[in-house]
N, C-alpha and C positions, 0 to 999 in steps of 0.2 A: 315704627313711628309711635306706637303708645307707650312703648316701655322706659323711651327717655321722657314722657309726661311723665310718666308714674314716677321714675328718679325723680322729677324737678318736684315732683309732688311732695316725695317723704322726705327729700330735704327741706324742704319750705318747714313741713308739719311737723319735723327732730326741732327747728329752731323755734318754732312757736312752743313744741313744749318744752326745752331746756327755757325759754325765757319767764315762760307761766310759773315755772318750778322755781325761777331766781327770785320773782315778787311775789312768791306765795313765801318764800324763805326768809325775806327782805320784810315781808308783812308780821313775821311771828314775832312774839314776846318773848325773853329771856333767852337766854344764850347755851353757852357751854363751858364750863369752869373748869381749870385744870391748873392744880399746883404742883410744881416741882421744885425741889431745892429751895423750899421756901418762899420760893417765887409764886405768883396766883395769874394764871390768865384766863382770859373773857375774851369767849369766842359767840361773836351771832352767829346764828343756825346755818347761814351763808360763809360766811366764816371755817365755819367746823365742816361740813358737807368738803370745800375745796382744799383743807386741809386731810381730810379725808384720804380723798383722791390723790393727792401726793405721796401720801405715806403708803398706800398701795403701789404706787409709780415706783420708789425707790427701794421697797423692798421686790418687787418685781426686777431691776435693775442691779438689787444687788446677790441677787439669785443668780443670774445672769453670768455675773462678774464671777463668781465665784465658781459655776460650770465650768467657765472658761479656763479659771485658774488652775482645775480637774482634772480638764482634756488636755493642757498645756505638761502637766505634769506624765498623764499618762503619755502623751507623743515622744516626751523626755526620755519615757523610759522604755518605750521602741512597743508600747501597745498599741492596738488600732483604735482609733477616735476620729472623730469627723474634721480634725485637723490632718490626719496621716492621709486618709479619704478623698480630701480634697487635694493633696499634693499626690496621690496616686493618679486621681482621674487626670490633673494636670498632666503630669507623665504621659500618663496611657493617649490623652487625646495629641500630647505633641510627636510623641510614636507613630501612631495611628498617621497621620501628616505626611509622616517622614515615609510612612509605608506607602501611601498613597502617592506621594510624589516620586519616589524611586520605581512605582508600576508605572507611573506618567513618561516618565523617563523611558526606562525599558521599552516601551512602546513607542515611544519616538527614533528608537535606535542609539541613545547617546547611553552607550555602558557607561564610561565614568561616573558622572554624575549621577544613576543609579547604582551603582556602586557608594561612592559617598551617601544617599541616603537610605543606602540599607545600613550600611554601618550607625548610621542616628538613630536610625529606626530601634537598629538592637542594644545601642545604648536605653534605649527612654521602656522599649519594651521585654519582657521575659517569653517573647514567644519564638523559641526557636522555630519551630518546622514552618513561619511564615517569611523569617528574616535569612534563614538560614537556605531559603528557597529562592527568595531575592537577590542573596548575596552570588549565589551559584550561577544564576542566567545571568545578572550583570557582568560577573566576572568572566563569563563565556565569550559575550558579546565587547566586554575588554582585551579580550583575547587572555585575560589570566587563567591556564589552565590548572595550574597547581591550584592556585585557590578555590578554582571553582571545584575542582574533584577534593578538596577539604570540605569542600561546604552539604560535598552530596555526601561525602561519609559521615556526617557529624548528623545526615539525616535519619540513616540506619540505624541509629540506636534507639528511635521509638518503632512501635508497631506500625500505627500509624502511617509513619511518613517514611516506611525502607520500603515501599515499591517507588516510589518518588525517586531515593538513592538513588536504587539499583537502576532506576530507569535512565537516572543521568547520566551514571557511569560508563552504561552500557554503550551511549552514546557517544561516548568521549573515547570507548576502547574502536568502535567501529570507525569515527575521522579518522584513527591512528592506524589504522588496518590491522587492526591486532582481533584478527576476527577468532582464531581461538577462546581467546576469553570473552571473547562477546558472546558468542555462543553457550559459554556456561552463566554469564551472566541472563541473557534470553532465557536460561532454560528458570534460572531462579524467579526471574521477571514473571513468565509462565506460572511457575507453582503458584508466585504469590496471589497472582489474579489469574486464574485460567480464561477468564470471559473478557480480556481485557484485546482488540479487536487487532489495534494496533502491535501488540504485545504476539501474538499470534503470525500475523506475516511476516517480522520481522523473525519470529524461531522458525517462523517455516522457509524462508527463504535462506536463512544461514545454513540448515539444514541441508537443503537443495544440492545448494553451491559446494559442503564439505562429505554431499553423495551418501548421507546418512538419510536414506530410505526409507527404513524402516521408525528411526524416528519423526520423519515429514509424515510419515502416514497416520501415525498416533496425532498429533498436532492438527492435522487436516482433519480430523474424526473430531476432536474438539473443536473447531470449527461450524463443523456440524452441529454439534451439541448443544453450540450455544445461538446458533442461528444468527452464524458470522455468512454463512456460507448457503446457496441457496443449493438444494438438494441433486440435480442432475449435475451445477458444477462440481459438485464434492465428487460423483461418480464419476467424470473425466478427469478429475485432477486425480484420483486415487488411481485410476487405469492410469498415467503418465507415469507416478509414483512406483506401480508395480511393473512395468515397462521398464524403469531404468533399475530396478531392483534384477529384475530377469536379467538386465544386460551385465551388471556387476558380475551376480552366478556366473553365469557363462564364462567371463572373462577368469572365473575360478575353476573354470573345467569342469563345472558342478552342471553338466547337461541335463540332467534327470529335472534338478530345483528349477531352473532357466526353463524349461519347458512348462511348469507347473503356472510358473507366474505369469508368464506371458500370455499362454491361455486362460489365465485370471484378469489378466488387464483387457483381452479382447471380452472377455464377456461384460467387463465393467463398462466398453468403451465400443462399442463393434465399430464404430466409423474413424477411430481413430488410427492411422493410418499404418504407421511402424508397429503399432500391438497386432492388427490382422496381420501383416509380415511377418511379423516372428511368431505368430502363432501359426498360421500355416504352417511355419517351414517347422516348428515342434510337431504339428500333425504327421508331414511328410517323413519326420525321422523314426513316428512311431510306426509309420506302415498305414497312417490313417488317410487317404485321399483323398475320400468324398469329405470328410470333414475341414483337411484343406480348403477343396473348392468353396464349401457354404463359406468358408470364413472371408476368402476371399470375395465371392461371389455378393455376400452383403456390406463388405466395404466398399466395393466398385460400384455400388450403387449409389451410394452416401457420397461418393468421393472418386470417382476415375484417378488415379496417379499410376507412374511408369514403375514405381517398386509394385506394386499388386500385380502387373502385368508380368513382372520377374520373376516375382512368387508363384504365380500360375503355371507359369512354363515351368519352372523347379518339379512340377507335381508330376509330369512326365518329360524328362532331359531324353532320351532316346526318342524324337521323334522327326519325320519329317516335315518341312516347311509345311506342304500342303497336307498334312496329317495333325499339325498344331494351327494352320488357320482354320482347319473344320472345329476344332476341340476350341479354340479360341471364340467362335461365333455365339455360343452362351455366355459366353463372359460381355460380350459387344454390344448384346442384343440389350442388355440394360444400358440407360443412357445412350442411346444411340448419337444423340446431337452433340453432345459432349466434344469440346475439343480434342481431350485428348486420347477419345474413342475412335473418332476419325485419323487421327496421326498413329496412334494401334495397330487398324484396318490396312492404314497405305505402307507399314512396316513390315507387316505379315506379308504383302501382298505382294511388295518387295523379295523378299526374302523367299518367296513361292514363284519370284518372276512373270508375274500378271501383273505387267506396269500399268496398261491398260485401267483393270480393278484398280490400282492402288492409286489411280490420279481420280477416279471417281471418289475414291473410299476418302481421297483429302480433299475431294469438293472446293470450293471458292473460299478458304482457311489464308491460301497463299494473296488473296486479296482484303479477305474481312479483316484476319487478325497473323498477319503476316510476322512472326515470329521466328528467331531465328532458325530453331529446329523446322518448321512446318517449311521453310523458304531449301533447308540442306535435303529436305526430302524429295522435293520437286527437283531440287539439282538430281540427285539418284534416280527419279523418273523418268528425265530426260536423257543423261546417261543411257540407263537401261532401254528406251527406244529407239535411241540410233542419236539424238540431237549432236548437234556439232559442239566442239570444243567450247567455242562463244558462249554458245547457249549456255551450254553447265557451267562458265566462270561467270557465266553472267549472273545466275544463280547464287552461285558459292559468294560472289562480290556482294551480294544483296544480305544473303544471310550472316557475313561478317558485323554488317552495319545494323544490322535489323537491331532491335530492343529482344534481349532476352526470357526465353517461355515463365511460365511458374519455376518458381522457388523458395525454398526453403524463409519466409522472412520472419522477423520479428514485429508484431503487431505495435510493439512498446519504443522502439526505436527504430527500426524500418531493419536492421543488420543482415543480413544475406549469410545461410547458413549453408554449407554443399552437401551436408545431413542433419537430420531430425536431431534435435538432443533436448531434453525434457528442461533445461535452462537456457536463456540466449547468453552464448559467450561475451555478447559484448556490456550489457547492462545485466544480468544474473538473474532477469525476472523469472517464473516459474508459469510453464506451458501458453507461451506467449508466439510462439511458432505457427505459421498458418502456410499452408501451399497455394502461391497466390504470385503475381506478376507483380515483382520491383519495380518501385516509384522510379520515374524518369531518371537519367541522368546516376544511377543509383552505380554504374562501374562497367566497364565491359564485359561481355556476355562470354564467360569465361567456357562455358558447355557446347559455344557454335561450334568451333575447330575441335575440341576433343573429342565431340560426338563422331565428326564424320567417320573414323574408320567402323564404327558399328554398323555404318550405313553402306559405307564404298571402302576399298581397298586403298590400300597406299601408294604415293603415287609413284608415277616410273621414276628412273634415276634418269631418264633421256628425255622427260616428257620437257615438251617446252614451255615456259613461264612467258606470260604477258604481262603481270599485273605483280609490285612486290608483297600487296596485302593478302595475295589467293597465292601464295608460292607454294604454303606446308599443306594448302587445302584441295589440292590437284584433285580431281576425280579421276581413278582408269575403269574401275569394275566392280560389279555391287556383292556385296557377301551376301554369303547362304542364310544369315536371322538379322530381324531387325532389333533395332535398339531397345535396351531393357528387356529382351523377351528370349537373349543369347540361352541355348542350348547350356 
């Protein structure tokens, strides 16, 4: 509020004194004489003062004029001057427009149209590695492939912007399934940024998939490095890594190597499930036993599953039923509640012919969590104590329908695997694998019917059929070992 008094102030007080100054001018005697060309002129003091000020005005003006004349000349002749200046920023800010409206675009979805203003854009502007990155996802998103992979090569020739390139390329070789060169493209992408996170799963997974081990391991360790990776996952992804490196060896006849890694992945990993399996069975073939059993012994604690119970039994193959359910009873005695400690116990006890034991050892399983394995083994308990034919197809009928036990799934897509393998075949993710019961509805329980001969014998050629869904699943007579724990 005071500061426009104050303006109205010193305006008032500038024209009181320009006016004091004109009748003080107005007031003086004699003038200002000036002859030219023989001419004489009389100027009063008021006179001469605004004559003055004019001829300061037009040589001001013709200063001016003449600048201009300057800069004109220099633009002509391709210098920079505040007239080239002004037609550059012209440029740059109608660019800039064009750039902004082609990312407007692009984000709306409509490639064309960014397309078209990336092309304006690199008319009006000199900046490749921004238009030239425009031009590339437009033209993606146009479906122009060719253009778009000109526009990621035209990237790589700055420093700058060739991980940009390589990163598009790589992208364009993977739509195409052309995963070999993605893979060399990944590994450049890598060099060029090693901490770059993305850049990282995608070499480690190409890796995975074309069973180069030894490079996933290197790549996972940078991971590490850069604190991609949080420290106990790096030590079970690296035990999965040296698990399927062990399994390659092997598959080379290289027993000795295969042995070494495997017991490298169990130590990396002790709960993980297939590394204590083959590492046992490495202990086993060195003559090592007890070392066996620990390895076994502290995955079954982590984790009950039917390979470890196979694995076990491998440690002494010459024994009798009731000579491996006593040797089995440390193995049991951890996790006792465990389901599939109980389905264990009633296998053993089976296979020892204490049906009796063996329908305690599976307790109320056939009701809590009625499974088709846990439903075929009560068929074999009734078998084994006399029950009528009914009874066991009645059984065998339940466990056909039943929903099937744990299995192999994939966390990332649900995919049902019949073995472990360090990628899931059906999406390619890496240690995505869990021992765990298939979502509903998820396929038929492909392990009800192939289990039973583990369990019972096969059926007569005479025996009578009642039902067409239990014909291959007949019960007569229970074998000497129960499932996964075969001699």
């Amino acid at each position: 509020m005071l500061w426009p008094l104050i303006k109205i102030f010193l305006f008032f007080a500038l024209i009181a004194a320009a006016s004091f100054g004109a009748l003080e001018l107005l007031a003086l005697e004699g003038g200002l004489r000036i002859a030219l060309a023989g001419q004489e002129y009389s100027l009063t003091p008021l006179q001469a003062v605004i004559g003055l000020l004019l001829l300061v005005a037009a040589v001001w003006v013709f200063l001016k004029i003449m600048g201009l004349l300057a800069a004109t000349f220099h633009f002509l002749n391709g210098d920079e001057t505040a007239i080239s200046r002004y037609f550059d920023r012209n440029r740059e800010r109608k660019g800039f427009q064009a750039l902004a409206d082609g990312m407007l675009a692009l984000a709306s979805g409509e490639g064309r149209l960014a397309l078209a203003k990336a092309a304006r854009a690199n008319r009006y502007l000199d900046r490749p590695d921004l238009t030239n990155l425009l031009t590339a996802q437009a033209a993606e998103m146009a479906g122009d492939q060719a253009r778009a992979e000109a526009a990621y090569k035209s990237l790589l020739t700055e420093e700058r912007t060739r991980f940009v390139g390589v990163r598009g390329i790589l992208k364009q070789r993977l739509a195409a399934g052309e995963t070999d060169k993605a893979l060399a493209l990944a590994k450049t992408a890598f060099a060029l940024k090693p901490a770059h996170e993305e850049t990282q799963d995608l070499l480690l997974k190409l890796q995975a998939e074309g069973a180069d081990w030894t490079g996933a391991r290197a790549t996972l360790n940078a991971q590490l490095k850069h604190g991609a990776l949080p420290r106990d996952l790096h030590r079970r992804r690296d035990a999965v890594l040296a698990l399927s490196e062990a399994k390659d060896v092997l598959d080379e006849d290289d027993g000795i190597a295969a042995q070494e890694r495997a017991i490298e992945a169990n130590k990396l990993s002790p709960d993980l499930i297939p590394a204590a399996v083959m590492a046992a069975r490495s202990y086993i073939k060195q003559g090592k036993a007890r070392y066996a059993t620990r390895v076994v012994s502290k995955a079954w604690a982590a984790r009950p599953h039917p390979d470890l119970a196979g694995a076990f039994a491998e440690i002494v193959p010459e024994e009798t039923p009731e000579k491996r359910l006593k040797r089995f009873r440390k193995l049991t005695a951890v996790n006792p509640e465990n389901a599939e400690t109980k389905l264990l116990l009633a296998e053993l006890n089976i296979a020892a012919e204490d049906f009796p034991e063996a329908r305690r050892s599976l307790g109320d399983l056939v009701e809590t969590d009625p499974d088709a394995r846990a439903l075929t083994i009560m068929a074999a308990i009734e078998r084994g104590e006399g029950a009528s034919d009914t009874v066991v197809k009645g059984w065998l009928a339940r466990a056909l329908s039943a929903p099937r036990g744990p299995q192999w799934v994939c966390d990332k897509c649900q995919h049902i695997h019949g073995d472990w393998t360090p990628t899931c075949d059906h999406c390619g993710a890496l240690d995505t694998l869990s021992w765990k019961r298939p979502p509903e509805g998820a396929g038929p329980a492909v392990s009800s019917v192939a289990m039973l001969p583990l369990i019972v014998g096969l059926p007569e050629a005479d025996a009578p059929t009642e039902a067409a869904e239990i014909d291959d699943a007949e019960v007569v007579e229970v074998n000497d070992a129960p499932a996964g724990v075969n001699g």
